[in-house]
DRENTORKOL-3810 file (N, C-alpha, C; in nm, 4 decimals):
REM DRENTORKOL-3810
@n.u->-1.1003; n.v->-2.4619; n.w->-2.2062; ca.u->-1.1517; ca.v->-2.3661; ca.w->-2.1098; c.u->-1.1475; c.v->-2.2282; c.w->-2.1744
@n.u->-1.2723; n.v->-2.1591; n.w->-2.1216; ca.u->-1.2487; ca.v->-2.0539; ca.w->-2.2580; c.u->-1.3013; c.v->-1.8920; c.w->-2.1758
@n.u->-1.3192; n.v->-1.9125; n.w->-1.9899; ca.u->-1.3623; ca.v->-1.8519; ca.w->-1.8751; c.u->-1.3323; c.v->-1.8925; c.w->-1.7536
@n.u->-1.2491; n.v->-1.7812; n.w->-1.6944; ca.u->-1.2462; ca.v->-1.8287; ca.w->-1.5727; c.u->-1.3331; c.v->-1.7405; c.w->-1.4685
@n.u->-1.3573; n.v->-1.8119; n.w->-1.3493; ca.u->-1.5184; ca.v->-1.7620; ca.w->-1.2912; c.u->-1.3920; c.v->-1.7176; c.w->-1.1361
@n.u->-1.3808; n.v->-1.6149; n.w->-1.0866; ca.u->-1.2630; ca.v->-1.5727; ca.w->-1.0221; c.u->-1.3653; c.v->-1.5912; c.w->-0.8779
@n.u->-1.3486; n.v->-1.6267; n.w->-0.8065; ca.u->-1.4021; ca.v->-1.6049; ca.w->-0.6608; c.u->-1.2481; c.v->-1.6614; c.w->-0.5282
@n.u->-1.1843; n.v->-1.5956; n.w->-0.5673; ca.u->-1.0624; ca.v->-1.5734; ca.w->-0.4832; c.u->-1.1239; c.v->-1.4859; c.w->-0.3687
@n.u->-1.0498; n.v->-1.4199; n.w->-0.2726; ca.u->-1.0961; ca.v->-1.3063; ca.w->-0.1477; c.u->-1.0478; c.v->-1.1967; c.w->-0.2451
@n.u->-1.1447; n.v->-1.0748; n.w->-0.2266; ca.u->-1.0917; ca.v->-0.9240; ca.w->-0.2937; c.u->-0.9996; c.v->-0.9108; c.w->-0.2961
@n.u->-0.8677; n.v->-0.9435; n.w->-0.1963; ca.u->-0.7671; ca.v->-0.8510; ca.w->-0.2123; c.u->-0.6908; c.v->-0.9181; c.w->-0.2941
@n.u->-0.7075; n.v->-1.0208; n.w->-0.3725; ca.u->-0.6161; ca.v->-1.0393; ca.w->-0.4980; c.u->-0.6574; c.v->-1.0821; c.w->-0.5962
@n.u->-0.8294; n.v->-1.0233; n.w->-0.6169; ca.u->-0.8868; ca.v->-1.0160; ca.w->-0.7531; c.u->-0.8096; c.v->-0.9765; c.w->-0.8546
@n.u->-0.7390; n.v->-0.8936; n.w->-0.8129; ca.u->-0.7076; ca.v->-0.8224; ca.w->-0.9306; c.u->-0.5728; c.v->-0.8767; c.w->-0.9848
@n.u->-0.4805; n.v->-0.9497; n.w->-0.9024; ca.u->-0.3422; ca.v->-1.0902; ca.w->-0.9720; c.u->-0.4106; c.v->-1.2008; c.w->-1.0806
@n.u->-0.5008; n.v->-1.2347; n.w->-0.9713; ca.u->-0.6038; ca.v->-1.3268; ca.w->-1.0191; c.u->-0.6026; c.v->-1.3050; c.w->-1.1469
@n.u->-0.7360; n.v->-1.2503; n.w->-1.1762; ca.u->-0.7647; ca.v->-1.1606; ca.w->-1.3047; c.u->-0.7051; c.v->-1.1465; c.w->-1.3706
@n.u->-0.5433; n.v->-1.0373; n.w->-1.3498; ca.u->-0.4468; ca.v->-1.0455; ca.w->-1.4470; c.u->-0.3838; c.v->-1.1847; c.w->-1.4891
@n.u->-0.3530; n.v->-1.2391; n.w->-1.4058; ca.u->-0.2748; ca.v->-1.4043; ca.w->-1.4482; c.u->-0.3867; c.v->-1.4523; c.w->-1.5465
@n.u->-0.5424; n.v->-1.4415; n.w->-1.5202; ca.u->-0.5998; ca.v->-1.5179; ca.w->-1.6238; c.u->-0.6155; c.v->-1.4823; c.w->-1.7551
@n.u->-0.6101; n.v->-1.3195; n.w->-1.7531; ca.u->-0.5901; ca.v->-1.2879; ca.w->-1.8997; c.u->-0.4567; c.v->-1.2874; c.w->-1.9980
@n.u->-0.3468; n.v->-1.2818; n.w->-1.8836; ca.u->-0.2452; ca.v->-1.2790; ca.w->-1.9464; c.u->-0.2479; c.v->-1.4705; c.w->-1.9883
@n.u->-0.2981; n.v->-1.5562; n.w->-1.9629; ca.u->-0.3458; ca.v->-1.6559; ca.w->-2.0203; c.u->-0.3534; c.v->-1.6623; c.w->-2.1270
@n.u->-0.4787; n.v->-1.5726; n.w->-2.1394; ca.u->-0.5592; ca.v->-1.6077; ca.w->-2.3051; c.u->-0.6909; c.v->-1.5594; c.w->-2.2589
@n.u->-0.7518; n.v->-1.6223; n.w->-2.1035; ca.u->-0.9092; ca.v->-1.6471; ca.w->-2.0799; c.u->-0.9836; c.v->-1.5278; c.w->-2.0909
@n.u->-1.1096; n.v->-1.5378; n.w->-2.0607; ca.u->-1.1713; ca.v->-1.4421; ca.w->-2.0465; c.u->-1.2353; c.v->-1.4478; c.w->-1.8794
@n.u->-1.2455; n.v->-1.3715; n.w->-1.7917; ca.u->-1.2421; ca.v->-1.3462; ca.w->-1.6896; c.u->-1.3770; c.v->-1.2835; c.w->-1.6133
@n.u->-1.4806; n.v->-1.3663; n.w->-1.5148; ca.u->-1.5688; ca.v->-1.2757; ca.w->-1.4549; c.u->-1.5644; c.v->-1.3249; c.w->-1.2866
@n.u->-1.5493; n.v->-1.1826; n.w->-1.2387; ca.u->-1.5083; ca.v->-1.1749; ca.w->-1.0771; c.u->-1.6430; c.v->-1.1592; c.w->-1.0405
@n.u->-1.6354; n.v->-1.2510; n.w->-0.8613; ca.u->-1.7296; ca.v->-1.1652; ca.w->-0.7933; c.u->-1.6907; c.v->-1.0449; c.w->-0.7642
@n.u->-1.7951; n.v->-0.9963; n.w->-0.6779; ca.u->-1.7392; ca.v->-0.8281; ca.w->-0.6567; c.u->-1.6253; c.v->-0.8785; c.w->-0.5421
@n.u->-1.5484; n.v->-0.7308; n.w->-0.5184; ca.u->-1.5594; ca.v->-0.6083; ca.w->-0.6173; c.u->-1.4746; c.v->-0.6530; c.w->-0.7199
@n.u->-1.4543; n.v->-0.6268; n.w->-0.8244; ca.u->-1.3806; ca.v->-0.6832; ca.w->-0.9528; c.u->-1.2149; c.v->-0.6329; c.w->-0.8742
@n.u->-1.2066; n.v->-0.5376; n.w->-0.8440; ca.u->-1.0654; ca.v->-0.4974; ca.w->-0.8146; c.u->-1.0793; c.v->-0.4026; c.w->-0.7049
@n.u->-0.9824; n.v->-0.3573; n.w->-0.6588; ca.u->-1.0060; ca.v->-0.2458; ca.w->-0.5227; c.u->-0.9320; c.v->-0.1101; c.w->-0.6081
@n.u->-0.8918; n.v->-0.0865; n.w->-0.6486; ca.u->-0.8660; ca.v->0.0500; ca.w->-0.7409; c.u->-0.8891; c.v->0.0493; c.w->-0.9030
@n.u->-0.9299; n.v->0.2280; n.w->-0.9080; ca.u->-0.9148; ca.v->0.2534; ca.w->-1.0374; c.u->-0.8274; c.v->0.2025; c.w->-1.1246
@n.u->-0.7042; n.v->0.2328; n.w->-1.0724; ca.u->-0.5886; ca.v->0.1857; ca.w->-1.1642; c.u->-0.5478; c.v->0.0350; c.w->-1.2281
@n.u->-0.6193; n.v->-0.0607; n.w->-1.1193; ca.u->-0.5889; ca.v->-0.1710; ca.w->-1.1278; c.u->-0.7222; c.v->-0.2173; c.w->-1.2453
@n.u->-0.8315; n.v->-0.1662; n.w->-1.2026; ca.u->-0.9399; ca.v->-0.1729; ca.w->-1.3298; c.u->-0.9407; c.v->-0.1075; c.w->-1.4258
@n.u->-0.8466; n.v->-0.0503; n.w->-1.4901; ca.u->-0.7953; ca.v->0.0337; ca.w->-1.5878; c.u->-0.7293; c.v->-0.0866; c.w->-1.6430
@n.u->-0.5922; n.v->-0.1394; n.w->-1.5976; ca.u->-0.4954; ca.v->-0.2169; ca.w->-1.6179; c.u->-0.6088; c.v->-0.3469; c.w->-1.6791
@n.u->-0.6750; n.v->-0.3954; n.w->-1.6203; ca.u->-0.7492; ca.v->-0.5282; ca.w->-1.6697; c.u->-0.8479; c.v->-0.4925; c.w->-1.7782
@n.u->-0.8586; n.v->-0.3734; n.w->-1.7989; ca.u->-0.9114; ca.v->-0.3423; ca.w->-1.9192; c.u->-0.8328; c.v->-0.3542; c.w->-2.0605
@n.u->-0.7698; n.v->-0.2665; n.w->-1.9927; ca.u->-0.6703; ca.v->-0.2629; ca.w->-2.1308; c.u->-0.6177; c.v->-0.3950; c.w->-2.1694
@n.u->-0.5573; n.v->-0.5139; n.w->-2.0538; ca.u->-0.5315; ca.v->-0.6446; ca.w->-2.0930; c.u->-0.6024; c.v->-0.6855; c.w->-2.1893
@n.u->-0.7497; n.v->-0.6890; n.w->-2.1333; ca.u->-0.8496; ca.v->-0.7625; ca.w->-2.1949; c.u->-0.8929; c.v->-0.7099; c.w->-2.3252
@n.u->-0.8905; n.v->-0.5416; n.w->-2.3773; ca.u->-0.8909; ca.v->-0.5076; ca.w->-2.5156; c.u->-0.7886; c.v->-0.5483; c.w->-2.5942
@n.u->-0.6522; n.v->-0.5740; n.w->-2.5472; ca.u->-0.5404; ca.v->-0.6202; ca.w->-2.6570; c.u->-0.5713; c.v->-0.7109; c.w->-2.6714
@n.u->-0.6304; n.v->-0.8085; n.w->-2.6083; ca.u->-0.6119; ca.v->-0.9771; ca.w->-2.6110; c.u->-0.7284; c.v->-1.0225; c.w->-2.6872
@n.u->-0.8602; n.v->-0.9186; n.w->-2.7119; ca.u->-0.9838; ca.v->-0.9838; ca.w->-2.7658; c.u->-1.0778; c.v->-0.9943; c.w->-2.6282
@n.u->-1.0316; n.v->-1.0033; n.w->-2.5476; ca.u->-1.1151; ca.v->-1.1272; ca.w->-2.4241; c.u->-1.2277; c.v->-0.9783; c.w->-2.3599
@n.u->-1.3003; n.v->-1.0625; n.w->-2.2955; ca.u->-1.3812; ca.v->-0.9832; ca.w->-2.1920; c.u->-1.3515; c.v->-1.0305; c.w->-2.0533
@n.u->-1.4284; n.v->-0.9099; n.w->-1.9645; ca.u->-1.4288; ca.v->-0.9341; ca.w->-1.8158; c.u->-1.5808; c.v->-0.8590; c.w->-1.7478
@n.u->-1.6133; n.v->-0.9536; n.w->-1.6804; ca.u->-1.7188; ca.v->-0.9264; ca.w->-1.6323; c.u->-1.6438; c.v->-0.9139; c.w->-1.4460
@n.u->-1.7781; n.v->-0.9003; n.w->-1.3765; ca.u->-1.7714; ca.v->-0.8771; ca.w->-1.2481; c.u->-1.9840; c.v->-0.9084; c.w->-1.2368
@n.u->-1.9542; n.v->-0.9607; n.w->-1.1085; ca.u->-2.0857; ca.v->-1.0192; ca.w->-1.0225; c.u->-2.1029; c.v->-0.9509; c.w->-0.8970
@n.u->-2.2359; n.v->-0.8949; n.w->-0.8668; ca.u->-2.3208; ca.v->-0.8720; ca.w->-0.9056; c.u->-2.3768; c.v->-0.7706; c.w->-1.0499
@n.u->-2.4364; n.v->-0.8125; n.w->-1.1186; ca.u->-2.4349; ca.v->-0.6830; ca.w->-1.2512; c.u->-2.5911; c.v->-0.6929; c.w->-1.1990
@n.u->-2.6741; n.v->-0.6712; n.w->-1.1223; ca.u->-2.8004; ca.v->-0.6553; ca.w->-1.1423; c.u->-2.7986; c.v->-0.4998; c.w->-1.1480
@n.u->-2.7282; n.v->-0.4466; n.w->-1.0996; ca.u->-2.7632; ca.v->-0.3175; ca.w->-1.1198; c.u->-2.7809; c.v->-0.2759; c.w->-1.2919
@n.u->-2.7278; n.v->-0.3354; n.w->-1.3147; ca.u->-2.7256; ca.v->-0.3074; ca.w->-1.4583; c.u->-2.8402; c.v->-0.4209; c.w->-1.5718
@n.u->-2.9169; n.v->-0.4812; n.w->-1.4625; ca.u->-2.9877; ca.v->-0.5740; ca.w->-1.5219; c.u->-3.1159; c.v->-0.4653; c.w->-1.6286
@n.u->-3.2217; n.v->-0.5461; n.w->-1.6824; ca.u->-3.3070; ca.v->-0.4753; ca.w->-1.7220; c.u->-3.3792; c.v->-0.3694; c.w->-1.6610
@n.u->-3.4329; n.v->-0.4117; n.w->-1.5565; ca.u->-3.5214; ca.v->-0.3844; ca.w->-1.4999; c.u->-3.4632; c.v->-0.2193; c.w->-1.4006
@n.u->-3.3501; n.v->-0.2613; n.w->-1.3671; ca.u->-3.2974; ca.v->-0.1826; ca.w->-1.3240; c.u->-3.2628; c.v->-0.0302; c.w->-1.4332
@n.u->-3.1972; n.v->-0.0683; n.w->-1.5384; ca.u->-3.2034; ca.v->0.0060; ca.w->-1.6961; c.u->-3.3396; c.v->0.0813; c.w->-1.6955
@n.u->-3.4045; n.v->0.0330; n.w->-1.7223; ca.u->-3.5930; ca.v->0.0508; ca.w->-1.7303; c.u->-3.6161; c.v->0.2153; c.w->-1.6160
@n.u->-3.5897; n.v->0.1477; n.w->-1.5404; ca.u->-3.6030; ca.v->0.2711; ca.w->-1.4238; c.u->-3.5457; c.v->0.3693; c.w->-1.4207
@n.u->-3.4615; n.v->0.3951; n.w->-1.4831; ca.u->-3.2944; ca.v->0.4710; ca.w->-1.4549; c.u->-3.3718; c.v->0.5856; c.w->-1.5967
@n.u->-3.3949; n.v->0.4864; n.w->-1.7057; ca.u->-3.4350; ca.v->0.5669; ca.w->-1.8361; c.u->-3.5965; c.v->0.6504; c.w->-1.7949
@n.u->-3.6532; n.v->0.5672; n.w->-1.7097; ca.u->-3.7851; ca.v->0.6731; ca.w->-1.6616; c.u->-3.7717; c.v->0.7916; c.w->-1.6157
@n.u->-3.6746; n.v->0.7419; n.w->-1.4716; ca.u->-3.6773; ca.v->0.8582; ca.w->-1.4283; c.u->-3.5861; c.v->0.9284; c.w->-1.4345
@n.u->-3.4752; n.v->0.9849; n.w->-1.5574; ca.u->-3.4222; ca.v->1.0143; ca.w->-1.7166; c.u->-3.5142; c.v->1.1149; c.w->-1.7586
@n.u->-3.6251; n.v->1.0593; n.w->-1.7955; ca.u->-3.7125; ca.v->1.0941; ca.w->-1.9331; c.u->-3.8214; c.v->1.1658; c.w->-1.7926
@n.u->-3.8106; n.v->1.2198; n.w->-1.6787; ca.u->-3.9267; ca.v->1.2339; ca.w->-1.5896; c.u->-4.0307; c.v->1.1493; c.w->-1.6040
@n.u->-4.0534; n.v->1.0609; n.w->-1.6497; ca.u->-4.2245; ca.v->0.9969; ca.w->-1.6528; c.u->-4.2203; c.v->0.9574; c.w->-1.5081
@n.u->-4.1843; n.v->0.9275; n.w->-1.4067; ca.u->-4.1830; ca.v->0.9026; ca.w->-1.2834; c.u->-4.2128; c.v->1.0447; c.w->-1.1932
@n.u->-4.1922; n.v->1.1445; n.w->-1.2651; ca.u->-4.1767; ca.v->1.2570; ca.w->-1.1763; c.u->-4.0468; c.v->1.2901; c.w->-1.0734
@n.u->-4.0613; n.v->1.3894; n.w->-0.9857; ca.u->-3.9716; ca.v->1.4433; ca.w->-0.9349; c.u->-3.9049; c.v->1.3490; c.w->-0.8412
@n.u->-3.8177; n.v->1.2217; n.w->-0.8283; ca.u->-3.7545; ca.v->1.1749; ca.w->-0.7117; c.u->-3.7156; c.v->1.2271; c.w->-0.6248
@n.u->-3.7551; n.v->1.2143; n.w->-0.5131; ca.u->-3.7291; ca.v->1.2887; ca.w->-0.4006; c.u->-3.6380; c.v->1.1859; c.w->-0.2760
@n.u->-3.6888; n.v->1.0666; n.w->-0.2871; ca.u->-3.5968; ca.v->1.0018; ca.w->-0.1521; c.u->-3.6377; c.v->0.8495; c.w->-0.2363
@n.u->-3.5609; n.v->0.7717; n.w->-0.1171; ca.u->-3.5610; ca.v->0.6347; ca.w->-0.1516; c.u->-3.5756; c.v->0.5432; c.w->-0.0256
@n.u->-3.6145; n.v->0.4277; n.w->-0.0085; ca.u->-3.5736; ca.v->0.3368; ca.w->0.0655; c.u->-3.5445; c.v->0.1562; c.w->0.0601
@n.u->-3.4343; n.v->0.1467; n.w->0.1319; ca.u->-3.3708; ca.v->0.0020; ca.w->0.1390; c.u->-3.4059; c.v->-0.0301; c.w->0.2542
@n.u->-3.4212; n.v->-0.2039; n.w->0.2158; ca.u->-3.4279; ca.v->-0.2732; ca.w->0.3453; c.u->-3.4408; c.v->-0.3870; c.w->0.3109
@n.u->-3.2654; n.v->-0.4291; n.w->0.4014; ca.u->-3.1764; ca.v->-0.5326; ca.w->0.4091; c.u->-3.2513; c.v->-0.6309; c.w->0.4928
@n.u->-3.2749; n.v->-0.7371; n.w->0.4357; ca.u->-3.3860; ca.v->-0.8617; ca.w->0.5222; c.u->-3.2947; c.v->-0.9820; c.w->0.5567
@n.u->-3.2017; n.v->-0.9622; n.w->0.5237; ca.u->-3.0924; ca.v->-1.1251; ca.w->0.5771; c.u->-2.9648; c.v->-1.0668; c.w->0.6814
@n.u->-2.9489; n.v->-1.1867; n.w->0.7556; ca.u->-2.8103; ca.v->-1.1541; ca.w->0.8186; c.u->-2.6966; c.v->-1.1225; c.w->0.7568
@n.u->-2.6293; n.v->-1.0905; n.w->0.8337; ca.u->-2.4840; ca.v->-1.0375; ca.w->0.7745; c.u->-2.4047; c.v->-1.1931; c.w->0.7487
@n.u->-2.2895; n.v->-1.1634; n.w->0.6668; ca.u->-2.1660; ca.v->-1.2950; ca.w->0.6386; c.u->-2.1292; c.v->-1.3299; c.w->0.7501
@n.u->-2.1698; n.v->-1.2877; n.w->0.8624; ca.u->-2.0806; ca.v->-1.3703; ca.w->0.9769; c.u->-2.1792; c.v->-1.4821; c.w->1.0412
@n.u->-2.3245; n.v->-1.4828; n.w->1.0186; ca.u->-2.3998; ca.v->-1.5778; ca.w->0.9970; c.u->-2.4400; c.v->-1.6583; c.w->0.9373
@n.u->-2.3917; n.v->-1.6786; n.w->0.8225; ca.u->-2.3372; ca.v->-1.7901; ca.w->0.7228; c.u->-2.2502; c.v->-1.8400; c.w->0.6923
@n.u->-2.1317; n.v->-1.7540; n.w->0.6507; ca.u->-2.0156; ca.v->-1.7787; ca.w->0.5899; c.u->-1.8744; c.v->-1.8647; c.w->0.6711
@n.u->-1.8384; n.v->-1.9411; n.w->0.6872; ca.u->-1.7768; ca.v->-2.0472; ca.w->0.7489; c.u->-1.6714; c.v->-1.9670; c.w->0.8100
@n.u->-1.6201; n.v->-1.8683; n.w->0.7616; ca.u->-1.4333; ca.v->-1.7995; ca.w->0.7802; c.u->-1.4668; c.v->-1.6519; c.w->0.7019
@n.u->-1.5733; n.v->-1.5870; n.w->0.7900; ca.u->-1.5911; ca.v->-1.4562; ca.w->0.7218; c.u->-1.5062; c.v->-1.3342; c.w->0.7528
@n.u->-1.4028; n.v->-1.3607; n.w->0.8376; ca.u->-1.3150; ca.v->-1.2351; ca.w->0.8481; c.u->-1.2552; c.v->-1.1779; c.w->0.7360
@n.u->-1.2288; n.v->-1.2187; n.w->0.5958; ca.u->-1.1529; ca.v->-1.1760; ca.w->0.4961; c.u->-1.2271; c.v->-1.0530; c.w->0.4427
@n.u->-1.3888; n.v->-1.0689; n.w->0.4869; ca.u->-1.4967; ca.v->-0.9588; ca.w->0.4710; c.u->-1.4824; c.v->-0.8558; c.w->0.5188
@n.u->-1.4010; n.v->-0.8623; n.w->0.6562; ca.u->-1.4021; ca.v->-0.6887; ca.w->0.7205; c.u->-1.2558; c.v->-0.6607; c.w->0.7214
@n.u->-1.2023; n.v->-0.6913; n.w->0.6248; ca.u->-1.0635; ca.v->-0.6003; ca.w->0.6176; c.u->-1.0757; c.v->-0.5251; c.w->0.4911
@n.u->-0.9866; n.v->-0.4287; n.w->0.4574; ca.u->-0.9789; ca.v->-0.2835; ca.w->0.3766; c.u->-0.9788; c.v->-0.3511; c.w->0.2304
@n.u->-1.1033; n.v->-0.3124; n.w->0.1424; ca.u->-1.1354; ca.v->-0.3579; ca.w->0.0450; c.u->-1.2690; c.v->-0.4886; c.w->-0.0050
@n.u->-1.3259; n.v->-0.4843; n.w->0.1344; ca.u->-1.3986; ca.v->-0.6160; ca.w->0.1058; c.u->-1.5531; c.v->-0.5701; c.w->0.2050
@n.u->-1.6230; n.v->-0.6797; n.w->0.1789; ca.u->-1.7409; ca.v->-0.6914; ca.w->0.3089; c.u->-1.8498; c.v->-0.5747; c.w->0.3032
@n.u->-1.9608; n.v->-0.5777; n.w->0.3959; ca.u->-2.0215; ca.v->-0.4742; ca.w->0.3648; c.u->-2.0233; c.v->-0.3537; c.w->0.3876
@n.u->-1.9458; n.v->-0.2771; n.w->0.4286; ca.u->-1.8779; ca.v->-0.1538; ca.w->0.3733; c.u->-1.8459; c.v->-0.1162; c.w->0.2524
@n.u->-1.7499; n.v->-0.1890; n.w->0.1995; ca.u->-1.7595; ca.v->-0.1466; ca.w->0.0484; c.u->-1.9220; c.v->-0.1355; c.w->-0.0627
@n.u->-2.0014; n.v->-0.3061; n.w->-0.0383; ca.u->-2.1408; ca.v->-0.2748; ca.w->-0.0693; c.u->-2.1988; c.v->-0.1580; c.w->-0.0547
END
């Protein structure tokens, strides 16, 4: 085993995480990877002494496409941004998710999103 894929509840991503690097593994969380700076500091540094990496899910923000855009409108070729809009087309976790309360306590759910 050479990754562990962390989908524990947020509030102990970050034990999680540490127990797996202090392992050996290399480590990718769903979000949020951790609930503080400090604690994502700490799993950094694990993971630079040890060799290993750590990811966290969702990275689309950081996908191409997303990159692409960011460097446009960077470089102005898009022109002046002025506003934006979202729009959320699915239900919330409490319409899917079997035992979604772990979502609305401090550190988790869509609030933090």
């Amino acid at each position: 085993i050479d990754i562990i894929v962390n989908l524990t509840i947020p509030a102990v991503h970050y034990e999680v995480s540490k127990q797996v690097l202090d392992a050996g593994k290399h480590v990718y969380s769903e979000k949020p990877f951790v609930l503080s700076l400090k604690e994502g500091q700490d799993l950094k540094t694990r993971a630079e002494k040890k060799g290993l990496r750590i990811g966290s899910a969702p990275d689309t923000f950081l996908g191409g496409a997303h990159q692409l855009v960011r460097e446009l409108i960077d470089e102005g070729k898009l022109g002046r941004i002025t506003s934006g809009t979202c729009h959320v087309m699915g239900h919330g976790m409490e319409h899917w998710h079997p035992n979604p309360d772990f979502f609305f306590q401090p550190g988790a759910g869509p609030v933090l999103d």
